[in-house]
PyMOL Python script that loads the backbone (N, CA, C, O; Angstrom):
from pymol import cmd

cmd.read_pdbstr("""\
ATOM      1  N   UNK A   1       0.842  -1.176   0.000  1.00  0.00           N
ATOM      2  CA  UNK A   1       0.000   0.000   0.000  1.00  0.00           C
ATOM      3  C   UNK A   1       0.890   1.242   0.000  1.00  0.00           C
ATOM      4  O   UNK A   1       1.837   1.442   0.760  1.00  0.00           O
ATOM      5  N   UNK A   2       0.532   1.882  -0.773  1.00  0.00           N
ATOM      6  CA  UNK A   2       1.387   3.297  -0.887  1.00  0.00           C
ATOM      7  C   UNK A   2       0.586   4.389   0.181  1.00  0.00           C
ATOM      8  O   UNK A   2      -0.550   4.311   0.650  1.00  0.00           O
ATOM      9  N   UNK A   3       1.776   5.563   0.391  1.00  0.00           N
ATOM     10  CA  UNK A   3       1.003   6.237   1.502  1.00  0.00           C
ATOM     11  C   UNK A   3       1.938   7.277   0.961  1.00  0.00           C
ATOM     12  O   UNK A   3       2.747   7.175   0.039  1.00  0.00           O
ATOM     13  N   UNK A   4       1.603   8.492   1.876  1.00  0.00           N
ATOM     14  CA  UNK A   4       2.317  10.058   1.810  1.00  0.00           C
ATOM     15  C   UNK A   4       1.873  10.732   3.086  1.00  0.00           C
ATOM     16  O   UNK A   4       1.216  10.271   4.020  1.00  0.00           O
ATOM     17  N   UNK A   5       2.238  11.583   2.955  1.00  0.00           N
ATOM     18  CA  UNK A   5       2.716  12.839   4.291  1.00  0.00           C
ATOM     19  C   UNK A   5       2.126  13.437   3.875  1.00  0.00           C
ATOM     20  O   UNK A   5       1.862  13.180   2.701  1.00  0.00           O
ATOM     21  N   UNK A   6       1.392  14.832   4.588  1.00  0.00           N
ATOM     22  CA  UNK A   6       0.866  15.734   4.274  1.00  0.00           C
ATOM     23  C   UNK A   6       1.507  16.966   4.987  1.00  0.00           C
ATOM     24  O   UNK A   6       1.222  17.230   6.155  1.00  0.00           O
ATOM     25  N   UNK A   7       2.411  17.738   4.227  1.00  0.00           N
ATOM     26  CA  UNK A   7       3.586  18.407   4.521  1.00  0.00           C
ATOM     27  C   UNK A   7       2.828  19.526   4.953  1.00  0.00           C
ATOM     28  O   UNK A   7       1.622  19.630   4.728  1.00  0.00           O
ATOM     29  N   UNK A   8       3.738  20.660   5.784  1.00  0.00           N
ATOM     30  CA  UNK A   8       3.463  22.272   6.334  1.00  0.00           C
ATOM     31  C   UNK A   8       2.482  23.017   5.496  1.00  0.00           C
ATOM     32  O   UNK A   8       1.557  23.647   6.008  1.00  0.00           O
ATOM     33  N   UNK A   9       2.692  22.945   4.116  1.00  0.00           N
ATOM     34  CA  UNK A   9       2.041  23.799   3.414  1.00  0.00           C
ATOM     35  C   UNK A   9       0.567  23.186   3.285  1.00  0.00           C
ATOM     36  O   UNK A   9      -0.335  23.955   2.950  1.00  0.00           O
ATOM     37  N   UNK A  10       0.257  21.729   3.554  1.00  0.00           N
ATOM     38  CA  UNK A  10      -0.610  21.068   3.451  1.00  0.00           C
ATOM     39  C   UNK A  10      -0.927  20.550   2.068  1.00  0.00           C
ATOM     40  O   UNK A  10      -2.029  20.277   1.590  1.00  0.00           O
ATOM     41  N   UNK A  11       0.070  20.486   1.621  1.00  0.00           N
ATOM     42  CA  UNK A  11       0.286  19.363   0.303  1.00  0.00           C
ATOM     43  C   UNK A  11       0.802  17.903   0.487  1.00  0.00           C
ATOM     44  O   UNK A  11       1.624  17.477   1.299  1.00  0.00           O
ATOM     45  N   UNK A  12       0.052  17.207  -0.549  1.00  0.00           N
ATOM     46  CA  UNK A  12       0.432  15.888  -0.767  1.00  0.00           C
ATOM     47  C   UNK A  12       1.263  15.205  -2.033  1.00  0.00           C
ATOM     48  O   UNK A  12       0.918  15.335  -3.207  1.00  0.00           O
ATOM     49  N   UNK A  13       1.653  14.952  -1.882  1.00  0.00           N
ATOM     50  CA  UNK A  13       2.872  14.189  -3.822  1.00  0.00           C
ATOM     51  C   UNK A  13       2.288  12.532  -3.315  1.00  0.00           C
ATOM     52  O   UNK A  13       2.435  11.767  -2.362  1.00  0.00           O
ATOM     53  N   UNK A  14       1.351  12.595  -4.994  1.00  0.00           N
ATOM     54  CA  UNK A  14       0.843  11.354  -4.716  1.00  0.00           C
ATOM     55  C   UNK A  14       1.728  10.371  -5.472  1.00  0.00           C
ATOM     56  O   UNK A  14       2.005  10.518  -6.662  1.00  0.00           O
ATOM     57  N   UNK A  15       2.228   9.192  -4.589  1.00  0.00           N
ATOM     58  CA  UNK A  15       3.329   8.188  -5.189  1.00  0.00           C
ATOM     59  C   UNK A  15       3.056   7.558  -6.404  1.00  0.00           C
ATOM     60  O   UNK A  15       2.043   6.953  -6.755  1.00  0.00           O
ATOM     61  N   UNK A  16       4.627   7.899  -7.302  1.00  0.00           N
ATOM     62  CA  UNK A  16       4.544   7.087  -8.501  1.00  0.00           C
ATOM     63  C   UNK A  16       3.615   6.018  -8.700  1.00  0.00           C
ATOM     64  O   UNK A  16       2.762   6.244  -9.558  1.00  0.00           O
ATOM     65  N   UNK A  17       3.569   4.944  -8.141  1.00  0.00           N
ATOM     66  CA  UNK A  17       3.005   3.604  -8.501  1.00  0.00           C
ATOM     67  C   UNK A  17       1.376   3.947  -8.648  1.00  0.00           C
ATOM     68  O   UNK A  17       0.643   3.425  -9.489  1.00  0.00           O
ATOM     69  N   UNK A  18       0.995   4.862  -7.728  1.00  0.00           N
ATOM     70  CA  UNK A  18      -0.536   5.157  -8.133  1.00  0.00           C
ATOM     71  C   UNK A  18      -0.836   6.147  -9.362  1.00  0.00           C
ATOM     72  O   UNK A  18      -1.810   6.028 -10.106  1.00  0.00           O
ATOM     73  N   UNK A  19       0.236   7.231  -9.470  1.00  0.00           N
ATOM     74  CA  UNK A  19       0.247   7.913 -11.016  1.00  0.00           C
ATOM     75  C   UNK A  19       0.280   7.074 -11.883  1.00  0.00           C
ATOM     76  O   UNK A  19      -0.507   7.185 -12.823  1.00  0.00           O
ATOM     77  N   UNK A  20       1.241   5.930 -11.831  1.00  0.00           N
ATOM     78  CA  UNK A  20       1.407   5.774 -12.954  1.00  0.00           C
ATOM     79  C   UNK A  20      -0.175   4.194 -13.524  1.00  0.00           C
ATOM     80  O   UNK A  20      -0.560   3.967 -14.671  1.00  0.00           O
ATOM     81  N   UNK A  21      -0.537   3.658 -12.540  1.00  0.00           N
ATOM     82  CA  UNK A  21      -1.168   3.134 -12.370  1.00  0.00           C
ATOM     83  C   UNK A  21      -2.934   3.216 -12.884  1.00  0.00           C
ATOM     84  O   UNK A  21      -3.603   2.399 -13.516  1.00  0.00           O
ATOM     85  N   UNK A  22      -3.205   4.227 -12.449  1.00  0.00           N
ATOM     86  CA  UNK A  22      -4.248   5.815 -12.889  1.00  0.00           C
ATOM     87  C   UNK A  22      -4.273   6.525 -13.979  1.00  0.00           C
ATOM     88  O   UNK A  22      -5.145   7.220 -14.500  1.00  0.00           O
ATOM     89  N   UNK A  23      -2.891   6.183 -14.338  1.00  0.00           N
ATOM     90  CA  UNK A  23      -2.281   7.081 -15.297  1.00  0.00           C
ATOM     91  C   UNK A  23      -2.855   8.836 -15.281  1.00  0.00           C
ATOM     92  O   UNK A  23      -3.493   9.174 -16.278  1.00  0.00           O
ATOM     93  N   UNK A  24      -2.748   9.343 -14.757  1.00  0.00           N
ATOM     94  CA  UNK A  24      -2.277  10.613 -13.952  1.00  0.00           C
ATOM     95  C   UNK A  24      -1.478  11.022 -14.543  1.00  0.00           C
ATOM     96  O   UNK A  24      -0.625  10.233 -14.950  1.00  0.00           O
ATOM     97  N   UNK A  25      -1.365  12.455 -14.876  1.00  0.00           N
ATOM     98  CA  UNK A  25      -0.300  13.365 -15.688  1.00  0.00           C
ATOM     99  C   UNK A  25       0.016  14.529 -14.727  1.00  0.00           C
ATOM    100  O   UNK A  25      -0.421  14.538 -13.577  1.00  0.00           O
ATOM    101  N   UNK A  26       0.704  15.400 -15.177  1.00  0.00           N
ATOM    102  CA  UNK A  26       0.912  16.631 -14.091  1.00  0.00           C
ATOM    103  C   UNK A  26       0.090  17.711 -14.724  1.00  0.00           C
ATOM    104  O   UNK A  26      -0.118  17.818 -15.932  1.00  0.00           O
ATOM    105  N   UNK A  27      -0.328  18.453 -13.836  1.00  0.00           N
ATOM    106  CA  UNK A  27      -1.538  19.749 -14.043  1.00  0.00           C
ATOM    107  C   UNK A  27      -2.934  19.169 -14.447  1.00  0.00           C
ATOM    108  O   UNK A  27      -3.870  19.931 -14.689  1.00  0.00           O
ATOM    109  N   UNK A  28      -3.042  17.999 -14.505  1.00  0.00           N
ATOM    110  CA  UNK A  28      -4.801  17.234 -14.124  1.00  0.00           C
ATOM    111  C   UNK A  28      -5.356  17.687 -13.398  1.00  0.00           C
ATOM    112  O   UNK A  28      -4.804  17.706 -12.297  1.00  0.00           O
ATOM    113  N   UNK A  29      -6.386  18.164 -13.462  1.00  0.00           N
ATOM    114  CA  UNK A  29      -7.515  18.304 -12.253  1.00  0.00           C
ATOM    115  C   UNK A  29      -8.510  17.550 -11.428  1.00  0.00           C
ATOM    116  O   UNK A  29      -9.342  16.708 -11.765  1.00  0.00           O
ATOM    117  N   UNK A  30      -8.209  18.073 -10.239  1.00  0.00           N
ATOM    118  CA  UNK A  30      -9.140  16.609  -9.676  1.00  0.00           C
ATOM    119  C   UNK A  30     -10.143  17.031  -8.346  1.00  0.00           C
ATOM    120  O   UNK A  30      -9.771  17.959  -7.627  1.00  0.00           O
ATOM    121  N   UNK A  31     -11.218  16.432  -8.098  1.00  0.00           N
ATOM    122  CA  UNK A  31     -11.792  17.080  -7.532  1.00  0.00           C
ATOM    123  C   UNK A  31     -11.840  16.477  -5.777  1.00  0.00           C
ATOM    124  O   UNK A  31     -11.056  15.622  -6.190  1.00  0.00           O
ATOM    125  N   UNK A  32     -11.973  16.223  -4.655  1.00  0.00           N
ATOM    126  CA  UNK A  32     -12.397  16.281  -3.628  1.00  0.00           C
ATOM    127  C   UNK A  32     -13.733  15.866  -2.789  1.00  0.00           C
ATOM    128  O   UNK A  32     -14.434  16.693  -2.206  1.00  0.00           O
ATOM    129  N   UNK A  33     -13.992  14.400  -2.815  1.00  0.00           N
ATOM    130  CA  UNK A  33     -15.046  14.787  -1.942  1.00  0.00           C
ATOM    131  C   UNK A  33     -15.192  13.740  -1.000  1.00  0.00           C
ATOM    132  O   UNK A  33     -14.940  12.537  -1.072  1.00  0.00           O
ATOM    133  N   UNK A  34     -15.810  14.699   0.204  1.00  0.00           N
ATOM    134  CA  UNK A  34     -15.375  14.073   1.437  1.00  0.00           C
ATOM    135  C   UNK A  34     -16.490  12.664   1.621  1.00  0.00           C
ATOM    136  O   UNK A  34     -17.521  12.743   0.952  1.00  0.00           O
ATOM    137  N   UNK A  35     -16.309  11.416   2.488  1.00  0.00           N
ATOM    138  CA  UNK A  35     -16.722  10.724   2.884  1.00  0.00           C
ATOM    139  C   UNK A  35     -16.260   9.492   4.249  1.00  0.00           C
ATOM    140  O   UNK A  35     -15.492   8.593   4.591  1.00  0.00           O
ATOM    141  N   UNK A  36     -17.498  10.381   4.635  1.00  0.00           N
ATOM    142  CA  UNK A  36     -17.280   9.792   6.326  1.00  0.00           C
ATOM    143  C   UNK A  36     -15.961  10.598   6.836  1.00  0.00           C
ATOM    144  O   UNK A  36     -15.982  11.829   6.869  1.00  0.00           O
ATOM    145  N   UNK A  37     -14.963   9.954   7.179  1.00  0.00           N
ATOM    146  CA  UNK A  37     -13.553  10.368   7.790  1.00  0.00           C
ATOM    147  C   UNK A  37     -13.331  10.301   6.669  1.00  0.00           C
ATOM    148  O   UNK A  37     -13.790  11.408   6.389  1.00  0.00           O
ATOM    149  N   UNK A  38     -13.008   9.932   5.769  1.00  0.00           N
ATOM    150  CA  UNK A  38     -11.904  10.366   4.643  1.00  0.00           C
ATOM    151  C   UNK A  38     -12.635  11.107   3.766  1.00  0.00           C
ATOM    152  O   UNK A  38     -13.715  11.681   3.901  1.00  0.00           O
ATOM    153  N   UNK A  39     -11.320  10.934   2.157  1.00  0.00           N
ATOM    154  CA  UNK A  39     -11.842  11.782   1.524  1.00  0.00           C
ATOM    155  C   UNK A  39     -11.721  11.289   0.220  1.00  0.00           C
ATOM    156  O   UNK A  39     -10.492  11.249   0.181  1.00  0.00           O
ATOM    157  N   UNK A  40     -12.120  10.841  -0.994  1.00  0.00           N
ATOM    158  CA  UNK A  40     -12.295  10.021  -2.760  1.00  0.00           C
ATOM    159  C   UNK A  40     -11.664  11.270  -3.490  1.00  0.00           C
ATOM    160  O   UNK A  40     -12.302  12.312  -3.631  1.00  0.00           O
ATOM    161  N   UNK A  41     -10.480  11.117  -3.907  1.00  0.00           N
ATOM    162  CA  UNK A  41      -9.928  12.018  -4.866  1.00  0.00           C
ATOM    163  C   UNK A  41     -10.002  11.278  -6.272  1.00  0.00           C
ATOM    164  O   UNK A  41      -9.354  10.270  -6.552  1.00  0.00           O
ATOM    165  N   UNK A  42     -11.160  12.133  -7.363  1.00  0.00           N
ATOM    166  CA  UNK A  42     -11.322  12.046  -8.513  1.00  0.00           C
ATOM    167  C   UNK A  42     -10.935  12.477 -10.017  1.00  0.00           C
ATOM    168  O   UNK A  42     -11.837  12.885 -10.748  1.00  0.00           O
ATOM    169  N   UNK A  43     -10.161  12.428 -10.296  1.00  0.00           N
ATOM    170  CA  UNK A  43      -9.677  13.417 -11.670  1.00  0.00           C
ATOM    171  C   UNK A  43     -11.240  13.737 -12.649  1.00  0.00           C
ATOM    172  O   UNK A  43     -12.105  12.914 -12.949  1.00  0.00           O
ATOM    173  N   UNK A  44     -11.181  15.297 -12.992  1.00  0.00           N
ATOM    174  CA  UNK A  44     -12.524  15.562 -13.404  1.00  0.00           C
ATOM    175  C   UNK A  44     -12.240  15.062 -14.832  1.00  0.00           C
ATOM    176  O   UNK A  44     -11.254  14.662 -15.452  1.00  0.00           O
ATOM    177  N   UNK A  45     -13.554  15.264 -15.074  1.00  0.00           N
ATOM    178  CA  UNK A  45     -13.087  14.178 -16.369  1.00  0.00           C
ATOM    179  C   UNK A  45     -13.214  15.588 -17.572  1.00  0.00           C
ATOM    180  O   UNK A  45     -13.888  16.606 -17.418  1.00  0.00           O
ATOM    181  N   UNK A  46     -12.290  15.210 -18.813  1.00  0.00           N
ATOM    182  CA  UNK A  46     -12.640  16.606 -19.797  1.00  0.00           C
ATOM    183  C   UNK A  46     -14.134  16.461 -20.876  1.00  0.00           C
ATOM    184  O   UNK A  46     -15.156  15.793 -20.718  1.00  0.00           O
ATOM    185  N   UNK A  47     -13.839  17.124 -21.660  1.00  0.00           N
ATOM    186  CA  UNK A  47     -15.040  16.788 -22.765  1.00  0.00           C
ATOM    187  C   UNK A  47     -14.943  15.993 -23.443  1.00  0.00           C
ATOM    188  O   UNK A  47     -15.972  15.646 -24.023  1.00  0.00           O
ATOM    189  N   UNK A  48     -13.723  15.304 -23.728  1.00  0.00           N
ATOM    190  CA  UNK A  48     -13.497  14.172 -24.381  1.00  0.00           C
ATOM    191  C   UNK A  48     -14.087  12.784 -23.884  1.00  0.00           C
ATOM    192  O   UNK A  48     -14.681  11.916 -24.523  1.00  0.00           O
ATOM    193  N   UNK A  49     -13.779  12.841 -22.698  1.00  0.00           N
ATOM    194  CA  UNK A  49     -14.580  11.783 -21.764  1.00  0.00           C
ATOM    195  C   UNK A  49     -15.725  11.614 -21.824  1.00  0.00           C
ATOM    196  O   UNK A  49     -16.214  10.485 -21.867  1.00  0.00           O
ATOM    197  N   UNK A  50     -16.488  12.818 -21.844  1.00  0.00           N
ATOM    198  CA  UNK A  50     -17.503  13.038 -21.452  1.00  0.00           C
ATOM    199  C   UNK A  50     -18.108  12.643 -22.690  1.00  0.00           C
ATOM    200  O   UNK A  50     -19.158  12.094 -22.355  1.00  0.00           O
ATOM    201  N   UNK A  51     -17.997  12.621 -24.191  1.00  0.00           N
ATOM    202  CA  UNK A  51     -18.639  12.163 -24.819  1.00  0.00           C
ATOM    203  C   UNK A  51     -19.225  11.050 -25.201  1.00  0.00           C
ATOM    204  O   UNK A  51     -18.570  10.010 -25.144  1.00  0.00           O
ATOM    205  N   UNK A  52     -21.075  11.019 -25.843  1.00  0.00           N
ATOM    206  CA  UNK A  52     -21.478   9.592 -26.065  1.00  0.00           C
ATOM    207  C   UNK A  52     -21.916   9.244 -24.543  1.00  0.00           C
ATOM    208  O   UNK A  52     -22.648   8.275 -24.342  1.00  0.00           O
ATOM    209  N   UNK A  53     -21.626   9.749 -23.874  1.00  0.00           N
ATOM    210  CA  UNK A  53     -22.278   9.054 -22.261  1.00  0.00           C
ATOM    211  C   UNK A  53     -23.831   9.739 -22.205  1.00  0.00           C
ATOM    212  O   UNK A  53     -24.448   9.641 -21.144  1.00  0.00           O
ATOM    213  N   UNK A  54     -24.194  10.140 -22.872  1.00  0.00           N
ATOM    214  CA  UNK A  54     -26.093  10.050 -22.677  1.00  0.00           C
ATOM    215  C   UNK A  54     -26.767   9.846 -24.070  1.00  0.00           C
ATOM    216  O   UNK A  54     -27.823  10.276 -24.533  1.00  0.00           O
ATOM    217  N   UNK A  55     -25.592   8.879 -24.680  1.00  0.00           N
ATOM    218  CA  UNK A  55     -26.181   8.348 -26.187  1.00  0.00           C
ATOM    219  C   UNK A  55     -27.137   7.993 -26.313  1.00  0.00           C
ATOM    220  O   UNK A  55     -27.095   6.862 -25.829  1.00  0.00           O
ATOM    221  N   UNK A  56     -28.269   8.203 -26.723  1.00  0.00           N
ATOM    222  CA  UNK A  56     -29.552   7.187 -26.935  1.00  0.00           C
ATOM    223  C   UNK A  56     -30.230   7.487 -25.416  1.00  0.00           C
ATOM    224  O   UNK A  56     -30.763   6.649 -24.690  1.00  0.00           O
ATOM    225  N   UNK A  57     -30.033   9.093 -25.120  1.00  0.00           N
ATOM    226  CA  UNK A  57     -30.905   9.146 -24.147  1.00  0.00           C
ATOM    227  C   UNK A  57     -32.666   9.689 -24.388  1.00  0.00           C
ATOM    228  O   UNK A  57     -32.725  10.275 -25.469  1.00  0.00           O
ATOM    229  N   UNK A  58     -33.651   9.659 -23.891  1.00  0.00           N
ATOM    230  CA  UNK A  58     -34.582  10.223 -24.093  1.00  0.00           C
ATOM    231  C   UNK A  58     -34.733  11.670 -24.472  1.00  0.00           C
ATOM    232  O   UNK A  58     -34.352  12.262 -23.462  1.00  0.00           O
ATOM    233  N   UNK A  59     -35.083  12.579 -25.381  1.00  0.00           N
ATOM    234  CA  UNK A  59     -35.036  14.206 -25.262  1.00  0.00           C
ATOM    235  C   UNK A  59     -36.111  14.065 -25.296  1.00  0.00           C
ATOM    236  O   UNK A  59     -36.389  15.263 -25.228  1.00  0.00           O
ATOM    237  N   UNK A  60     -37.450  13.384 -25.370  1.00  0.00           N
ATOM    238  CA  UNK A  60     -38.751  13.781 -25.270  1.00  0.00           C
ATOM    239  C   UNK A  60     -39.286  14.918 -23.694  1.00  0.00           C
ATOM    240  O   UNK A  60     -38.746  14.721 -22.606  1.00  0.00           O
ATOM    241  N   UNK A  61     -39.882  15.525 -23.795  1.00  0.00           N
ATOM    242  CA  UNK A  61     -40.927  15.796 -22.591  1.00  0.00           C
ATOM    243  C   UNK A  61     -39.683  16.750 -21.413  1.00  0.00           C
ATOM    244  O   UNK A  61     -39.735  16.887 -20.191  1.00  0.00           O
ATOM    245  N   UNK A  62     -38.452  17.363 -22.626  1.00  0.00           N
ATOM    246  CA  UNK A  62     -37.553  17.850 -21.940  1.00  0.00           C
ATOM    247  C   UNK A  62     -37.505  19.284 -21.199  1.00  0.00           C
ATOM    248  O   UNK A  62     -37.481  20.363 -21.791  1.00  0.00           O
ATOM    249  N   UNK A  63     -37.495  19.096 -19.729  1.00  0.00           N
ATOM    250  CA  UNK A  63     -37.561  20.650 -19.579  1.00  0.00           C
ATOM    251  C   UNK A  63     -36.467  21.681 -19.106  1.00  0.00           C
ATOM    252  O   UNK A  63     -35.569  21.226 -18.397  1.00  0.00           O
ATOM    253  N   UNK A  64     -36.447  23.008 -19.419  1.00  0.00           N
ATOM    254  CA  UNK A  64     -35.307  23.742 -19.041  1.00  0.00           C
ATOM    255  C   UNK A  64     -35.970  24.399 -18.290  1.00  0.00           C
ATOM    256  O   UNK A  64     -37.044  24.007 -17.835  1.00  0.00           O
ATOM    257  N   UNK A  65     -35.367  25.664 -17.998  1.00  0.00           N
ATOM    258  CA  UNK A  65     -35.708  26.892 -17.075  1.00  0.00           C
ATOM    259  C   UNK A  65     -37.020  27.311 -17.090  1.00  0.00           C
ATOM    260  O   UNK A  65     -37.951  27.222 -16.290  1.00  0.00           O
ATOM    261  N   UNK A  66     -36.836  27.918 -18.488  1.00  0.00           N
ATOM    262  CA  UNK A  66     -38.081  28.551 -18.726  1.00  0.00           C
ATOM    263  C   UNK A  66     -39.267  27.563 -18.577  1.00  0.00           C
ATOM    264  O   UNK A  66     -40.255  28.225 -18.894  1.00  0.00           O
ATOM    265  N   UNK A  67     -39.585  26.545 -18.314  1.00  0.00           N
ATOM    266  CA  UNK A  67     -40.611  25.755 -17.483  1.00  0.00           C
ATOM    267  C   UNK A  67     -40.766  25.520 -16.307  1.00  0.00           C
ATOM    268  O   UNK A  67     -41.882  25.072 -16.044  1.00  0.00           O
ATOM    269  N   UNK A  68     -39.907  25.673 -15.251  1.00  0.00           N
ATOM    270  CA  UNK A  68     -39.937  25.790 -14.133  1.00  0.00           C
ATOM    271  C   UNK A  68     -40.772  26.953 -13.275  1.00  0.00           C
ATOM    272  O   UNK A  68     -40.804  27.135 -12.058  1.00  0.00           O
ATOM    273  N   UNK A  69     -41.593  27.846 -14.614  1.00  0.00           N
ATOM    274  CA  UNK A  69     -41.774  29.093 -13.357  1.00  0.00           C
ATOM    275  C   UNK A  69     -43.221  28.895 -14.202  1.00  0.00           C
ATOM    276  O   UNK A  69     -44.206  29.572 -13.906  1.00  0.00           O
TER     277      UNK A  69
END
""", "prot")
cmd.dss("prot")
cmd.show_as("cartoon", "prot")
cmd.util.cbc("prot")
cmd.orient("prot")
């Protein structure tokens, strides 16, 4: 199991074997969120990712803003 320190400034350097593992690059973004005592660190995903993931979703009966009021 890999582990790290959480130094003065309150940074962490997350160990090779999980970068490279994850495959993790430098200047990725990632987001934070807490659960229970700890905490799930997620890399956000870009638009590339993001595509095709609500393929063949329903648009019928779709509402925006301007239906809400």
């Amino acid at each position: 199991m890999a582990t790290a320190t959480l130094s003065t400034k309150f940074q962490i350097s997350i160990p090779k074997e999980v970068r490279d593992q994850q495959h993790w690059t430098a200047g990725q973004e990632f987001v934070f969120i807490p659960k229970g005592k700890g905490v799930l660190l997620m890399p956000v995903p870009g638009l590339n990712d993001l595509r095709g993931l609500a393929e063949g979703a329903n648009a019928e009966n779709y509402r925006d803003r301007n239906d809400r009021f």
